[in-house]
C-alpha positions as CSV (number, residue, x, y, z in Angstrom):
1,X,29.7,-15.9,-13.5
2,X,32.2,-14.3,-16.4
3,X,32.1,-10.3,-16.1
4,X,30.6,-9.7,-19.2
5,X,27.4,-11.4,-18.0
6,X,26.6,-9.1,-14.7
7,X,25.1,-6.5,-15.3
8,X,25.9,-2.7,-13.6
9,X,22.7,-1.5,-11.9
10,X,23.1,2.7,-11.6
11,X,20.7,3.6,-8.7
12,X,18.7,6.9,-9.1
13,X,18.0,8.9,-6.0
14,X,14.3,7.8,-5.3
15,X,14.9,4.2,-5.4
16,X,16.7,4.3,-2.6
17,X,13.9,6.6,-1.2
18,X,11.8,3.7,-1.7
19,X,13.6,1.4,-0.9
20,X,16.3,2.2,1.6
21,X,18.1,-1.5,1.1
22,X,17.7,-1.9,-2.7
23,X,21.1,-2.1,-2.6
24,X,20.9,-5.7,-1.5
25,X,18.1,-6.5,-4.7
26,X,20.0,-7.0,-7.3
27,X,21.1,-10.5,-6.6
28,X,24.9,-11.2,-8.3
29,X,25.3,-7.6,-10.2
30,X,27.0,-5.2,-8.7
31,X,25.4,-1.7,-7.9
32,X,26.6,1.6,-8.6
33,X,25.6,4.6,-7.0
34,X,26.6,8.4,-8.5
35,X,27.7,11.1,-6.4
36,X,24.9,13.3,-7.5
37,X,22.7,10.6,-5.2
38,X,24.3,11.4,-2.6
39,X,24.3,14.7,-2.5
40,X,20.5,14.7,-3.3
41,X,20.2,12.4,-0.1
42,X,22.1,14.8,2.1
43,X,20.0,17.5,1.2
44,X,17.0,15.4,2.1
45,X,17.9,13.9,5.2
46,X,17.6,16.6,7.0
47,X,14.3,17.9,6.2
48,X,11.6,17.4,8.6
49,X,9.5,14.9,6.5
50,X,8.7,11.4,6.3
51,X,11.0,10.5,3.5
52,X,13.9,11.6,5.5
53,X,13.9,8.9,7.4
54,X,14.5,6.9,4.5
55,X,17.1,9.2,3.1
56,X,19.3,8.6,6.4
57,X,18.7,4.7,6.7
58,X,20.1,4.7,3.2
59,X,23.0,6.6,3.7
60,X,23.4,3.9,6.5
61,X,23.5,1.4,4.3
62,X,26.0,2.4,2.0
63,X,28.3,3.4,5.0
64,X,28.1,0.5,6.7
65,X,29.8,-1.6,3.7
66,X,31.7,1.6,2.4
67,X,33.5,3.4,6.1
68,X,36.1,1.5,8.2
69,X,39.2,0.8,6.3
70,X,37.7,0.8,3.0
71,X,40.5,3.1,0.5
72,X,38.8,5.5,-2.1
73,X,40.0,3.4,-4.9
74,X,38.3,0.6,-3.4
75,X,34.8,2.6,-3.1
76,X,35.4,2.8,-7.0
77,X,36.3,0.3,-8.3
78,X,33.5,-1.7,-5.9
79,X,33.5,-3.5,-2.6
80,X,31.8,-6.4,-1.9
81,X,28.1,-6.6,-0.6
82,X,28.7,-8.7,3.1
83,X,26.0,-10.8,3.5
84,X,22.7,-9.5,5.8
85,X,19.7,-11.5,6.6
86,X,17.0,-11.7,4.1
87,X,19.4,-10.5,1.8
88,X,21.3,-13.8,0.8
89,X,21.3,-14.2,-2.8
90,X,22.8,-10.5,-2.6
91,X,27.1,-11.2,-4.5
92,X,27.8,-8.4,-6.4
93,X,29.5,-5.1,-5.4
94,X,28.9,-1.4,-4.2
95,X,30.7,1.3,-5.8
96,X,30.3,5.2,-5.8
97,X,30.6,7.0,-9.3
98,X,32.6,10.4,-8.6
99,X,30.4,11.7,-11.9
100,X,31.6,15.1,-10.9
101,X,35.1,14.7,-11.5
102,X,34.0,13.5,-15.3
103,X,34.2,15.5,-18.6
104,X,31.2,13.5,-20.2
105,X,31.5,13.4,-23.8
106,X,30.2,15.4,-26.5
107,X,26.0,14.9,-27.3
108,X,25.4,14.4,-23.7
109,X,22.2,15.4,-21.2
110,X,23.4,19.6,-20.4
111,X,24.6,18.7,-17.2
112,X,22.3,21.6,-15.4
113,X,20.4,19.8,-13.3
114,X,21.0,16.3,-11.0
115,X,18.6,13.9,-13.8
116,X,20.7,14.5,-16.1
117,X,24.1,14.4,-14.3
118,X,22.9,10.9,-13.6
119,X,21.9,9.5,-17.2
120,X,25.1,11.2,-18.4
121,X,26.8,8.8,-15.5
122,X,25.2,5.9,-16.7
123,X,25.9,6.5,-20.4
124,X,30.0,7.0,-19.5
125,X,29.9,3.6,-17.5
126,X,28.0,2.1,-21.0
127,X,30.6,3.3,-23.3
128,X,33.3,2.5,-20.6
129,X,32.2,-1.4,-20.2
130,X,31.0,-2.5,-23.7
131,X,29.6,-5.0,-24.1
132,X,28.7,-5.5,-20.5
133,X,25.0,-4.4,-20.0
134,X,24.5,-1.1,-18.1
135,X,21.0,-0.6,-16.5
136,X,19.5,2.7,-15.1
137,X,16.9,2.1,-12.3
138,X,15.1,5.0,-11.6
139,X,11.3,5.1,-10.5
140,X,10.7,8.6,-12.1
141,X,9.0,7.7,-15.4
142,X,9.9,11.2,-17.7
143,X,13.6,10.4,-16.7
144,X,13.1,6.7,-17.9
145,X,12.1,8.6,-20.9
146,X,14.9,10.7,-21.0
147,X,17.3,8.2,-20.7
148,X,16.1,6.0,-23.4
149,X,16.1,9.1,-25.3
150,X,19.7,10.0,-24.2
151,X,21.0,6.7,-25.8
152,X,20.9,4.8,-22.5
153,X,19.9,0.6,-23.9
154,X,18.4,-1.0,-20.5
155,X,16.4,1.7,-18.4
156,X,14.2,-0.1,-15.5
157,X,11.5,0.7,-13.0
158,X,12.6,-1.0,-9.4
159,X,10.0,-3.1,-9.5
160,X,11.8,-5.9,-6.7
161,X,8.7,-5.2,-4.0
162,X,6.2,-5.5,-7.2
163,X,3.8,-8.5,-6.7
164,X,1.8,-7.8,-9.6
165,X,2.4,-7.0,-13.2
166,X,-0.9,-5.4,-13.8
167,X,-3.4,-4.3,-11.8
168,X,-6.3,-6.1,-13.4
169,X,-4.7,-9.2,-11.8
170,X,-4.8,-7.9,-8.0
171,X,-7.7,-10.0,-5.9
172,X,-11.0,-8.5,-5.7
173,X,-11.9,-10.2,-2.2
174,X,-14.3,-12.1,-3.5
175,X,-15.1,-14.6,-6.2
176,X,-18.0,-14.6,-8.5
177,X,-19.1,-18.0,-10.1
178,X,-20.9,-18.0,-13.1
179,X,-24.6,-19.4,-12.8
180,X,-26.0,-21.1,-9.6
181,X,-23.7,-21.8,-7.3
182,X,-26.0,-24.8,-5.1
183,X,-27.3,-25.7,-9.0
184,X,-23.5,-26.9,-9.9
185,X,-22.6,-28.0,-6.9
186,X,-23.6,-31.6,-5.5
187,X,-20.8,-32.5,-3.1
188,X,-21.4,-30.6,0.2
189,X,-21.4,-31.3,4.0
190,X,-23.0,-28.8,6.3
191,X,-22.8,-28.7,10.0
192,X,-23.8,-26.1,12.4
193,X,-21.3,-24.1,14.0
194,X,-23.5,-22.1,17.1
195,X,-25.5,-19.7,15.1
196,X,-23.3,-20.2,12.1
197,X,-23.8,-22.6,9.2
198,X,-20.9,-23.7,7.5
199,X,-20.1,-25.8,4.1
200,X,-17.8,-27.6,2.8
201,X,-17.0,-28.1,-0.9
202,X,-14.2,-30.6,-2.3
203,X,-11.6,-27.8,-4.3
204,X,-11.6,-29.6,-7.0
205,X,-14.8,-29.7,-8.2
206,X,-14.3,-25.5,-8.4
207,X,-12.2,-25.4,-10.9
208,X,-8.7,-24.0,-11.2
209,X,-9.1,-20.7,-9.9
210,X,-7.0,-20.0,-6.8
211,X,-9.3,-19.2,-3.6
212,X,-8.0,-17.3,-0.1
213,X,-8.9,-17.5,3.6
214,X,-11.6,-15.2,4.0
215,X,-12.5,-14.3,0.5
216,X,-16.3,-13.7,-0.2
217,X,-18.1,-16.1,-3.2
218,X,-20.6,-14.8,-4.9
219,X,-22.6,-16.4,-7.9
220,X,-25.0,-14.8,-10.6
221,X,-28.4,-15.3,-8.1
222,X,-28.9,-12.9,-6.1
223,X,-29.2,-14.9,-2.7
224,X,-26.0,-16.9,-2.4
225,X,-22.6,-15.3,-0.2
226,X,-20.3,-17.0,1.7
227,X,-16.9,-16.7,3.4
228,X,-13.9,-18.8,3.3
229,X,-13.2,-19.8,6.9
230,X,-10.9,-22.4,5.7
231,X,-8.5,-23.8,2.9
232,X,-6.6,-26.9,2.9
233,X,-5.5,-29.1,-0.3
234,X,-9.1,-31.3,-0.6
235,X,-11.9,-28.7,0.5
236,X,-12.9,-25.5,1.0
237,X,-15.0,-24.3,4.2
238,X,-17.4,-21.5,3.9
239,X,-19.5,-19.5,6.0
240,X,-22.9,-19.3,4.8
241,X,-24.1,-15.7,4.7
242,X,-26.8,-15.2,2.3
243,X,-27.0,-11.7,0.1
244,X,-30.8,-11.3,2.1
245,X,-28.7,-11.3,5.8
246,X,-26.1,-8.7,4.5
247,X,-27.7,-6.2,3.2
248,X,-30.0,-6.1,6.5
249,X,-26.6,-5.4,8.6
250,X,-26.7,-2.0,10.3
251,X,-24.1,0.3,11.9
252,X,-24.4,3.8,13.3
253,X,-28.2,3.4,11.4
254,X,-25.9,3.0,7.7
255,X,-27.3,-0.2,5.8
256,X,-25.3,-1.4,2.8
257,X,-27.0,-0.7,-0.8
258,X,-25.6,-3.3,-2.4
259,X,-23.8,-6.9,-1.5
260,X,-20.1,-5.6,-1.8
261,X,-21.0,-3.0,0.5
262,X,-22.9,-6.0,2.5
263,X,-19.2,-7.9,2.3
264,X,-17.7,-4.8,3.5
265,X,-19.7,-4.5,6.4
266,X,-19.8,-8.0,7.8
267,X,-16.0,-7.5,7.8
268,X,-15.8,-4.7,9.7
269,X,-18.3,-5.7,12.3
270,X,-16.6,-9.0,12.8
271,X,-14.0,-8.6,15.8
272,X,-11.8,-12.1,14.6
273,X,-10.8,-9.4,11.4
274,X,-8.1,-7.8,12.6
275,X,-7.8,-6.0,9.2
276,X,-10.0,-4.6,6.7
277,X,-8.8,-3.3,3.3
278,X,-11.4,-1.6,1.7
279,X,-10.7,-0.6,-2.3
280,X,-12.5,0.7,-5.2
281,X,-13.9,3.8,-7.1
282,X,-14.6,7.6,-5.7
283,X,-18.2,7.3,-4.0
284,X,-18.4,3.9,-3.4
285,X,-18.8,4.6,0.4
286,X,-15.5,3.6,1.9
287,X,-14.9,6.3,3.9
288,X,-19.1,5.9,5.3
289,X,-18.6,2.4,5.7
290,X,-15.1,2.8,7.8
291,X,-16.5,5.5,10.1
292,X,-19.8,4.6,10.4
293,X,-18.7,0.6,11.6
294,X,-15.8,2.3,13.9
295,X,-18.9,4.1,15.7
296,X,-20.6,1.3,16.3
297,X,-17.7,-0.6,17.5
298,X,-16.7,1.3,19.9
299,X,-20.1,3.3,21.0
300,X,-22.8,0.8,21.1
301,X,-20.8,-2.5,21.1
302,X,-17.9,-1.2,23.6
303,X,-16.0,-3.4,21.7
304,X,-13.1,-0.8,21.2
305,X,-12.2,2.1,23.4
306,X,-11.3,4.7,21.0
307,X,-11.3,5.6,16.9
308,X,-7.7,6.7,15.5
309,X,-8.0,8.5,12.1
310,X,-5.1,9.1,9.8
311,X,-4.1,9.7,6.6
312,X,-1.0,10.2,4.3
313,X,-0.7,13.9,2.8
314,X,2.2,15.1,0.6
315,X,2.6,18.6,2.2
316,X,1.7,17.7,5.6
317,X,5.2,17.1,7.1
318,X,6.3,20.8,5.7
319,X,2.6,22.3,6.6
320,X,1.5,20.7,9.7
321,X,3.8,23.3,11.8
322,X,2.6,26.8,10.2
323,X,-1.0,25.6,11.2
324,X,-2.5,27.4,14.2
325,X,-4.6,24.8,17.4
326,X,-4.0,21.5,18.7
327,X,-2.5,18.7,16.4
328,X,-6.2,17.6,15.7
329,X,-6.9,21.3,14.7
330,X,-4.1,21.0,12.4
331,X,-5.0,17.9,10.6
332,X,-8.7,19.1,10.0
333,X,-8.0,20.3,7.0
334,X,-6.9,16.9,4.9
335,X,-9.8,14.8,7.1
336,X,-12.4,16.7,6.2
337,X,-13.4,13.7,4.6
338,X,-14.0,12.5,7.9
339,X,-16.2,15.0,9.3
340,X,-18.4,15.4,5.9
341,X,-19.0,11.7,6.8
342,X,-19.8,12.3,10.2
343,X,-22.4,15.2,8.9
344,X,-23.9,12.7,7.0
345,X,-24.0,10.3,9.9
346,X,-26.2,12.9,12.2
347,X,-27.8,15.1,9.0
348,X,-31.3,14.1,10.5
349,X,-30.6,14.8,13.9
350,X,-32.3,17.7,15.4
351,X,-28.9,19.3,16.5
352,X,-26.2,18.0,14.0
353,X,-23.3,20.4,15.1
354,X,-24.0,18.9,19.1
355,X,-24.6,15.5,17.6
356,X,-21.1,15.6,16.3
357,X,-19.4,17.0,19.3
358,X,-21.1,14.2,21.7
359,X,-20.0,11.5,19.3
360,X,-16.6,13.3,19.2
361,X,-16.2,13.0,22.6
362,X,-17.8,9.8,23.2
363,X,-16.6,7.6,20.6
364,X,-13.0,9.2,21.7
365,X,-12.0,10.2,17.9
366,X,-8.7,11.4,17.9
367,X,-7.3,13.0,14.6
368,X,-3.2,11.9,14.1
369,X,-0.7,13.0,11.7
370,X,1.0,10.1,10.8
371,X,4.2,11.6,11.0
372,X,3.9,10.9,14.7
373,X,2.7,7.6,14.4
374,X,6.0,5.8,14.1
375,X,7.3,4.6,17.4
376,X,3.7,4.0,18.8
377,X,1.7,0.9,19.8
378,X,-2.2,1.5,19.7
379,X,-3.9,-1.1,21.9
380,X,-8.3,-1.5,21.7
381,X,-8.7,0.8,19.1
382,X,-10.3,1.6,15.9
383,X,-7.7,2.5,13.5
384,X,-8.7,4.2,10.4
385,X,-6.1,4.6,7.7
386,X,-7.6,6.8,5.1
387,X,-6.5,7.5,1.2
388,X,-3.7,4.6,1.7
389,X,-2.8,4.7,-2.1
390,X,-0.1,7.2,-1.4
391,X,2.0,5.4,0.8
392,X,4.8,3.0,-0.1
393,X,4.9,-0.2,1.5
394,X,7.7,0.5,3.9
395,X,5.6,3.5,5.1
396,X,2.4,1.3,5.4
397,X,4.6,-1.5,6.9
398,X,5.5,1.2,9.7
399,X,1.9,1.7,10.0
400,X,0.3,-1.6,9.8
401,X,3.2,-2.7,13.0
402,X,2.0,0.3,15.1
403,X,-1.1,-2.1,15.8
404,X,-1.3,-3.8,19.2
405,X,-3.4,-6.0,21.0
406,X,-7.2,-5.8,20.2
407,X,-6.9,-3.2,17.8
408,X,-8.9,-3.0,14.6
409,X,-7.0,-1.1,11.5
410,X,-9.5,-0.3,8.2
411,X,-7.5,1.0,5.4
412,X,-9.2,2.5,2.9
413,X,-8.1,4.1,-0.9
414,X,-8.4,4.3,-4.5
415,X,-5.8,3.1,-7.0
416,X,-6.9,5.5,-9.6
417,X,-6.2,8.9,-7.2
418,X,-2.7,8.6,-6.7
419,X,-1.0,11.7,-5.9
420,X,2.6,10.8,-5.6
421,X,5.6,11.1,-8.2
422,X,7.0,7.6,-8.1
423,X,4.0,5.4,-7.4
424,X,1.8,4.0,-9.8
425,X,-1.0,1.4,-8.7
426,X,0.8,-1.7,-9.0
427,X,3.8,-0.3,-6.7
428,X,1.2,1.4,-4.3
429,X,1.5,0.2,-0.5
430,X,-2.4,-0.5,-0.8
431,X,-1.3,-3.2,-3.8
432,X,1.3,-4.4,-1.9
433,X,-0.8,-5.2,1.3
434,X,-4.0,-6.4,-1.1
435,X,-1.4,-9.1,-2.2
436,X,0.4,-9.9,0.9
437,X,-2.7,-10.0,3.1
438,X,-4.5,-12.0,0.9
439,X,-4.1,-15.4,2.8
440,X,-3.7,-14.2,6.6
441,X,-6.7,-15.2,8.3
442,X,-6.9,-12.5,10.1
443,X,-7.6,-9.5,7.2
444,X,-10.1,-9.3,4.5
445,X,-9.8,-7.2,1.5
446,X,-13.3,-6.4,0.2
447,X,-13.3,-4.0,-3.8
448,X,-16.5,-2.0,-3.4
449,X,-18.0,-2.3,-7.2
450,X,-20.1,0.4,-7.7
451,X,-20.4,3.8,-7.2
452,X,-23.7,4.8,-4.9
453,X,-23.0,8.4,-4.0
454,X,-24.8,10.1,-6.3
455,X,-25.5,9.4,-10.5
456,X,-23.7,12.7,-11.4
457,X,-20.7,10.8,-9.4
458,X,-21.8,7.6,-11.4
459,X,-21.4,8.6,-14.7
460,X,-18.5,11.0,-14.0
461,X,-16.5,7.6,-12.7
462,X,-17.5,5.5,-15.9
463,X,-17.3,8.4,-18.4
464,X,-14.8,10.4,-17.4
């Protein structure tokens, strides 16, 4: 490949936050990383947050192809990537910019503050290496905007662990044909699998659209449900469930109020689901649905010996310590979620306050800050992962390979509430597991259309 036609990726700080490795994503282009980014990562690494973790496997990264005998000239001018598994197609090279030794020219971002040290970096290299293409990767959007302001031509998101381009396109968990489903369908075998009936349909009489192990089909009557036990080329095998049998499912004395809660519930009650990704708009009843199934698993069934409840807060890792009590006192606060769930749970009791305390204690539910999480392996448990939105999909990676034997993990969020600076909903962790999950026989992904917590909550989610 002739010079001119790589390009010169300059890396902003959080990319490599999000991605420790992304210097191995850029295929043959070589990678360029200012020395504002690294003094932003040394003043991260040692914080006592989650993100410093990734801060200091980052600075790894660049000093494992930078140290040993490597001259300073050579760190300029750009060494090559070696080659690391999973990471073959990776040619180019790694240099550092010393952008503080640079008198940038006149009309250039003041140079007050570390954004703008960095789009100033990446304008220099443009001038420098006309007509070679200089590209800005940074996943804060108002300093994409800055940049394309400042003159910069190519500014980029780091979109290299985006599987979707829009989040209209990410899988439901279930498929909704249009009319009668048994009506336009004349081709089935049945057999009886114990208690279970099960069909199976040639694919190609279902059109073109693209179907996954364990999804749910729906069709416009209101008595047809199945799930996809199996997938191969020629047919499609599906449990037959019926919209009747759902909605009469029970756990903890909660009954779905409408089939995608019904969907929601078969999967959680189901012990071959390993994993259960519940999705979709504020109230309708993810959070009721998680605990209420985790109860029953592990109270009435036995099934499970204990119910884990996390979540992913922004201040927790700086907060957690300043709070008085036991680690569960300290992570009351962001789960109260949790326990106005489990108020719900026991309203009509006649003692709700020693309800919850005996279901506390016998259900064994144990409140974790997920910073502590890492290094673990939870075995028989109940693992709730609440308001996942927020995590990238390194962190939820961590998370999802805490999971040992005959443990059940429910993560639960909404795309449209989240809180963090450099994720959007089609970088979210909760995407990135929707998409990669999506065929694993052993998860199910289940969007809960419809809001049933209350019509003020109702109309605020479709008006508002």
């Amino acid at each position: 490949m002739e010079q001119d036609d790589r390009k010169l990726f300059v890396l902003d700080t959080n990319v490599l936050l999000h991605e420790p490795l992304a210097i191995y994503s850029f295929k043959e282009h070589d990678v360029v990383v200012p020395m504002t980014v690294l003094e932003e990562l040394d003043l991260i690494k040692d914080r006592k947050r989650d993100v410093s973790r990734d801060a200091r496997v980052a600075i790894r990264a660049l000093e494992d192809i930078l140290g040993g005998q490597t001259t300073p000239e050579q760190i300029v001018q750009g060494v090559p990537l070696p080659s690391r598994e999973g990471h073959g197609d990776a040619s180019g090279t790694l240099s550092i910019f010393p952008d503080h030794q640079i008198e940038f020219t006149i009309g250039s971002m003041p140079g007050d503050n570390n954004d703008n040290r960095i789009i100033n970096t990446a304008l220099h290299l443009q001038q420098l290496h006309q007509p070679r293409k200089v590209v800005l990767v940074t996943k804060d959007i108002n300093m994409r905007l800055k940049a394309k302001g400042a003159g910069i031509q190519q500014v980029e998101d780091y979109r290299t662990d985006q599987l979707i381009d829009d989040i209209r396109f990410l899988t439901k968990g279930f498929h909704r044909f249009s009319g009668s489903f048994w009506e336009s369908t004349d081709d089935v075998t049945t057999e009886s699998d114990g208690r279970h009936t099960v069909h199976s349909v040639p694919i190609d009489k279902l059109g073109d659209d693209t179907f996954y192990t364990n999804q749910y089909l729906l069709d416009d009557s209101d008595d047809f449900c199945g799930r996809i036990v199996e997938k191969t080329d020629a047919e499609l095998k599906f449990l037959d469930l019926g919209q009747e049998r759902l909605l009469n499912l029970e756990a903890w004395g909660i009954r779905p109020k409408n089939v995608y809660q019904g969907m929601a519930m078969q999967a959680l009650l189901d012990p071959a689901i390993d994993l259960v990704i519940l999705t979709g708009p504020a109230g309708c009843g993810k959070t009721l649905l998680a605990l209420a199934a985790a109860l029953e698993l592990v109270v009435e069934r036995a099934q499970y010996e204990k119910v884990i409840v996390t979540r992913n807060t922004p201040e927790i890792a700086e907060s957690i310590g300043f709070l008085p009590g036991t680690e569960e006192e300290k992570m009351a606060p962001w789960l109260g979620a949790i326990t106005d769930t489990l108020e719900v749970l026991h309203k009509h009791d006649v003692n709700p306050n020693g309800s919850m305390n005996y279901i506390m204690d016998k259900a064994n539910i144990q409140f974790k800050s997920i910073n502590f999480m890492r290094g673990r392996s939870i075995q028989n448990s109940v693992v709730i992962l609440d308001e996942c939105q927020n995590l990238t999909a390194s962190q939820i990676k961590t998370m999802i390979t805490r999971m040992g034997e005959g443990t059940k993990l429910i993560c639960s969020g909404n795309l449209a509430q989240i809180d963090s600076n450099y994720l959007t909903a089609v970088t979210s962790g909760l995407t990135y597991i929707v998409e990669r999950f999506k065929d694993f026989d052993g998860s199910a992904n289940i969007y809960l259309n419809g809001v049933v917590r209350s019509r003020l909550a109702e109309f605020a989610e479709e008006n508002l």
